[in-house]
N, C-alpha and C positions, 0 to 999 in steps of 0.2 A: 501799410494798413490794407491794402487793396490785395494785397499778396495774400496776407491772412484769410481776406473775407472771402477770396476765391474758393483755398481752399476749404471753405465751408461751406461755398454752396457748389461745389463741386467743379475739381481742376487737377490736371496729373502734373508731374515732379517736373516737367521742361518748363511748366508756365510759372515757375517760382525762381527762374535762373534768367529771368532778362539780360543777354549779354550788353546791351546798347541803349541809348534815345529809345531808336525806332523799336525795338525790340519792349520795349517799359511801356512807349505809349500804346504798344498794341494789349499788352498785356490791361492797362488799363481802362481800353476801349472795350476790351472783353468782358471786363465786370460792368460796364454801361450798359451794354447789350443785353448780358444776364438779367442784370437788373433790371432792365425795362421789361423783358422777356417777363418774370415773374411778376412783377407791380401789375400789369398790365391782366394776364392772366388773371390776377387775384382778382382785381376790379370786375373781371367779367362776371365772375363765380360769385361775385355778393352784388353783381346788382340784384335791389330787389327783394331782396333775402330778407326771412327773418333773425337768422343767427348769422353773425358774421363767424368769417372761419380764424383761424388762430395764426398770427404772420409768426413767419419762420425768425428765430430768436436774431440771428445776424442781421436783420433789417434793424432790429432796436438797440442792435451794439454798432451800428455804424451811426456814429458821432458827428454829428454836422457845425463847425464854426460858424460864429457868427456871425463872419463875413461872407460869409457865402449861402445865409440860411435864405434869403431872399430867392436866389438864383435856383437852389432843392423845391423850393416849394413850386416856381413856376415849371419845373420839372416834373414833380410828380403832378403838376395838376396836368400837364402837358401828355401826363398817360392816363390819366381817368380822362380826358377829351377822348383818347386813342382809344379807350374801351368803349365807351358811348358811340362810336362811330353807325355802327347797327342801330343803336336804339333811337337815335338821333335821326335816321331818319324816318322814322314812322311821325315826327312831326313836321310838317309841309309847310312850308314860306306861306308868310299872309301879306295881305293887305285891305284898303279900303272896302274894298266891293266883297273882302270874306273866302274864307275858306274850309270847304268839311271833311272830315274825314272820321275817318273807326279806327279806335284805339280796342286790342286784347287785352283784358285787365283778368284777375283771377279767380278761380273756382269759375269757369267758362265764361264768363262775361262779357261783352262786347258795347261801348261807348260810343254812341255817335259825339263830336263836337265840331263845332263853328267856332271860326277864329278868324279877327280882322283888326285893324289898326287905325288907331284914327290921328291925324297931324303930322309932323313931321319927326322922324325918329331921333331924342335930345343924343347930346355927344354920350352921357352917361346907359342911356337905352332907354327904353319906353316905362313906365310905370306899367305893371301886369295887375287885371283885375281875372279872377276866377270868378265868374257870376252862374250862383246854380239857378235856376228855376221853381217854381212852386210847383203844383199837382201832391201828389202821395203816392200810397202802395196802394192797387186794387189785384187783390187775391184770386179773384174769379177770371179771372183773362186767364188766355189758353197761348199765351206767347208774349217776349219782353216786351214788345214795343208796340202792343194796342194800345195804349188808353189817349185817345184824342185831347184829351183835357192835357196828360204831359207833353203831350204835340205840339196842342197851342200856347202852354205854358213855357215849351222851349222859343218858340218863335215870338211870343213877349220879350223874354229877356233877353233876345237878340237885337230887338227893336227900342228896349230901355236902354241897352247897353250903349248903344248907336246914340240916343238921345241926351244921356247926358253930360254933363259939361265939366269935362277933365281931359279935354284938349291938353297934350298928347297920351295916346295911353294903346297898351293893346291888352284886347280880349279873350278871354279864353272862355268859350261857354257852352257846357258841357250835358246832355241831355242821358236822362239816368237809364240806365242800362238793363234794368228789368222793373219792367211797368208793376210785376208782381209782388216783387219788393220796396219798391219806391222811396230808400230812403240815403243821404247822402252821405252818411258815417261809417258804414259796413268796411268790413276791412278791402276788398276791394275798391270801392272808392280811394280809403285812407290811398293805396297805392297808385292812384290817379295825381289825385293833387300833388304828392311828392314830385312823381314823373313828370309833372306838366313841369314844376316848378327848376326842376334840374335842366330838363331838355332846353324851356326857354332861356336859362341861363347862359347855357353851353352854346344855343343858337346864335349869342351876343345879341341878341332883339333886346332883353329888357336890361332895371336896373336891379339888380338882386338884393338892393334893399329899398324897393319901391314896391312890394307886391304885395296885395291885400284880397281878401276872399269875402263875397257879399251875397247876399241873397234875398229872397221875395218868400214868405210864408213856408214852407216845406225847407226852401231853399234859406229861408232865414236861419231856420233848426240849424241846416247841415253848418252855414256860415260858419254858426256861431259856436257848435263843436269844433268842427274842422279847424276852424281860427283861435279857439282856446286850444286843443292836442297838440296842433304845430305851429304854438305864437313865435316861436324862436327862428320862423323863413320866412313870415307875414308885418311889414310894416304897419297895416291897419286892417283890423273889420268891420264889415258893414251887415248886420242882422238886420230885416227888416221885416216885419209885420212876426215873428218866428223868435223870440225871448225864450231863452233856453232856461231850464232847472239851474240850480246853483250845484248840484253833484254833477252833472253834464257837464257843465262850463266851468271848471274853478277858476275863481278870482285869480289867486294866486300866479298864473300864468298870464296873465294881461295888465301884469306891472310894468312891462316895458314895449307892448304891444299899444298902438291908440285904438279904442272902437265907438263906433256910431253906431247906436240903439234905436230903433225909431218903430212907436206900437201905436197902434189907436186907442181913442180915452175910451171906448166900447166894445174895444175888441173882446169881449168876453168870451171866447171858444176856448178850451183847455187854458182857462186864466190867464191869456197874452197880456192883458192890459195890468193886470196884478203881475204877474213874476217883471211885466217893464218895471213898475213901481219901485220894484222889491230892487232891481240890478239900479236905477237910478241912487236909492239911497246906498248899497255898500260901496257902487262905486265913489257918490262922493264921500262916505265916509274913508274910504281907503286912500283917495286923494289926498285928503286934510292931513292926513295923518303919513302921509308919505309924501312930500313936498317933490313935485318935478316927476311922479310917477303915474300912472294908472290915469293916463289923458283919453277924456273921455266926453261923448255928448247922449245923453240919454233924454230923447223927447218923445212925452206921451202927449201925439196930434190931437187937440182938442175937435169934438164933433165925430172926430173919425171912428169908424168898426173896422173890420179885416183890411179894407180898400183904403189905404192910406198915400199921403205925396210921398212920393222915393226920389225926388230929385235932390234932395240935398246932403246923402250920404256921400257921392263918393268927389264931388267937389271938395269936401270937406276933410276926406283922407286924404287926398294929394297934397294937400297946405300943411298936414303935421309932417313934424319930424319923421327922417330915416330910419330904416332899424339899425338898431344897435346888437352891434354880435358878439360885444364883450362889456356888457352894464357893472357896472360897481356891484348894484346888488343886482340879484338874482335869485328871484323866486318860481317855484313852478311845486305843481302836486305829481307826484310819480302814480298812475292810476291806469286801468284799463278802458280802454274803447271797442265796443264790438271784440272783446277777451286778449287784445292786442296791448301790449306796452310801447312805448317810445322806446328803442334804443340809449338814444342819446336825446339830452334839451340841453340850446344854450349852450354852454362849454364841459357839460358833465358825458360821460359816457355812463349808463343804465344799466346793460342789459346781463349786468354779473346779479343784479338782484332777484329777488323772488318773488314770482309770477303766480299768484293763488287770488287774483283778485282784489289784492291789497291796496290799501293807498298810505303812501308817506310825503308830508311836504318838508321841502327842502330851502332854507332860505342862504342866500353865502353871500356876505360882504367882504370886497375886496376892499383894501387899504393899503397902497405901496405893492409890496410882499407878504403881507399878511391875509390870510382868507382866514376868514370864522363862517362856519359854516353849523347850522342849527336845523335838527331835522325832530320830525314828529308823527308818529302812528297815528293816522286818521282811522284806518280799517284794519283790522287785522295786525299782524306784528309782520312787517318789511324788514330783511338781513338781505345779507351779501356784499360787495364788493360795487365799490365806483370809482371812476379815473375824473379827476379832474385835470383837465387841460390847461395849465400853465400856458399865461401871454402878459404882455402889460406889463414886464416886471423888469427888475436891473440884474440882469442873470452871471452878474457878479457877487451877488450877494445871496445869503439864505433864504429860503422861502419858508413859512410859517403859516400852520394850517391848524387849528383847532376846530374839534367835533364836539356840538354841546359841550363848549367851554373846558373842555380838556384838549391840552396838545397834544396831535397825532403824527405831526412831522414838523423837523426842525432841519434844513440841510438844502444845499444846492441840489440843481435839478440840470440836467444834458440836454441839449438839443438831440433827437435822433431821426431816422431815415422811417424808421419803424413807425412813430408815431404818427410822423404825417400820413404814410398810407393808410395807417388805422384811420384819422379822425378823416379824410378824406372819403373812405370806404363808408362810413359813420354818415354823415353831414351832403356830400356831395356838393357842398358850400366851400365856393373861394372865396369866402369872407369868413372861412373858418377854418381852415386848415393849420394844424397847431403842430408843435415840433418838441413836445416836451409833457410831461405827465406824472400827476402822483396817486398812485390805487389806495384808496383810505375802505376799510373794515369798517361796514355799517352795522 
């Protein structure tokens, strides 16, 4: 097989005549080589990226057993570390006493953040909190980084961050990047929180299903978008005085996310203390009604206006459950932010669908080998194509996949080489790295 796949990604007529051993194993060695050669390469070329690029067909006809799918994966994660290597280090060792530095994000952008850790690092890594800060956008400033209020606003939540009580943890706390825009959802940003979230992975600092994004009024907003768009890398969030719209935030993607709400009973400014209300009752109704999902603590502080206690959000996320990166069900709404899509949530790849501002939610219950999967036009009419990532199953047997209650595939499914770099490229998640796939017509 190595002979063939050679000559496909390019080898001349001696390297297909191993006279020997030593002669075979070199021949072998050669396609390792190659193969890291391009894996590696590929990974460089979509960090970051909106469109991933297209892996060359022979990655997804080399056939990986089962005995050995274990050992491919820690291989190719072993070359997405080796393409990180640049990027990895634009984030800097922390500790207690802190650490700052400037992150390039895009369309010119430049992030200051502070980063430190507090207690002793668990075997598993630290629990990562991303805590944005309050302030807003002030338009009339003649450069990013006047506005005093987001100054002192960043040096609050480095000083909340410090104070509250989720011994051990470390922080990532990131101060916004143009005082003129002031807001934490832009697609720029969006590319921050990913980055944060990869690099510390890769650091081995945290636990990569212990990470949660929190925030104080502006930064509650961002929280609570940021932590609904990418609940599928966040074990918990923490919104705080900053209650998001219900089109902003969909439910549907905080079924298997925990979050902590916390508004004051006065906060009247852009309805805070109404839309808490409002996230209070669907979350407990989506609770009731979905037994073991959508864990949640929604308190409207009596007495309180804008200036509310924030000590008790992120004590309260470290006690829930881990994320889960392969739930039985799986809900999420396919939607834009700042005109951007998700690629991928969860175990689905995305980004074959259509980008006109639409939204579709997607609900998939798994059972053994059988997925049912139930989608529905919120906005607009969503078509195209999506891969679901096959895992969790007895891949001796058939898999079974029904779309809105019609069968769309009946049949075994392959381990491949292919797929891992894909969902790899996808995810940047070693709690997610999959080895098999079925492209269903939406």
């Amino acid at each position: 097989f190595f002979v063939a796949l050679l000559c496909i990604i390019g080898c001349n007529n001696d390297d297909l005549q191993p006279k020997n051993r030593n002669e075979l194993q070199a021949v072998n060695q050669k396609f390792q080589n190659v193969n890291a050669t391009y894996v590696v390469d590929y990974f460089k070329r979509n960090l970051e990226s909106e469109n991933l690029e297209v892996i060359e067909q022979s990655y997804y006809d080399k056939v990986v057993n089962m005995d050995s799918l274990k050992s491919e994966k820690e291989r190719i994660w072993k070359f997405w570390k080796d393409a990180n290597i640049s990027r990895l280090g634009t984030l800097p060792g922390t500790n207690a006493n802190g650490t700052e530095f400037i992150w390039d994000i895009p369309q010119g952008q430049r992030m200051k953040i502070k980063s430190f850790t507090k207690g002793s690092k668990p075997a598993s890594g630290y629990p990562f909190f991303i805590n944005l800060h309050g302030g807003g956008g002030y338009s009339n400033l003649s450069g990013p980084w006047e506005s005093s209020a987001n100054s002192g606003e960043w040096s609050a939540a480095q000083t909340l961050g410090k104070a509250y009580q989720d011994n051990p943890s470390y922080y990532f706390v990131p101060r916004m990047a143009d005082d003129r825009i002031g807001r934490w959802y832009y697609k720029p940003q969006q590319t921050t929180w990913l980055r944060a979230w990869q690099l510390a992975v890769l650091s081995n600092e945290i636990d990569p299903d212990r990470a949660y994004i929190l925030g104080i009024s502006e930064g509650g907003y961002g929280s609570f978008r940021m932590g609904t768009f990418y609940a599928d890398y966040f074990a918990g969030v923490g919104p705080m005085a900053g209650p998001e719209t219900k089109e902003a935030a969909p439910i549907e993607n905080l079924r298997n996310t925990s979050i902590r709400i916390e508004v004051g009973e006065f906060d009247t400014g852009f309805g805070r203390n109404e839309m808490g209300r409002s996230w209070k009752q669907r979350l407990d109704s989506a609770s009731s009604a979905n037994p073991g999902y959508f864990n949640h603590v929604v308190t409207i502080q009596p007495g309180k206006g804008h200036g509310i206690n924030y000590y008790n959000v992120t004590p309260w996320l470290i006690q829930q459950k881990k994320r889960d990166t392969y739930p039985s069900i799986l809900s999420f709404m396919y939607y834009d932010t700042d005109g951007g899509y998700r690629k991928g949530f969860g175990y689905v790849r995305l980004d074959g669908l259509t980008k006109a501002g639409g939204r579709k939610s997607f609900e998939i219950k798994k059972d053994g080998n059988n997925y049912d999967i139930t989608t529905k036009d919120v906005k607009g009419t969503v078509s195209g194509k999506i891969s679901l990532y096959v895992d969790k199953v007895d891949f001796s047997k058939p898999i079974v996949v029904t779309l809105n209650g019609k069968e769309v595939y009946n049949g075994n499914v392959k381990n491949s080489l292919g797929v891992m770099v894909e969902s790899i490229a996808l995810f940047g998640d070693p709690g997610r790295i999959y080895s098999s796939k079925i492209d269903i017509n939406i």
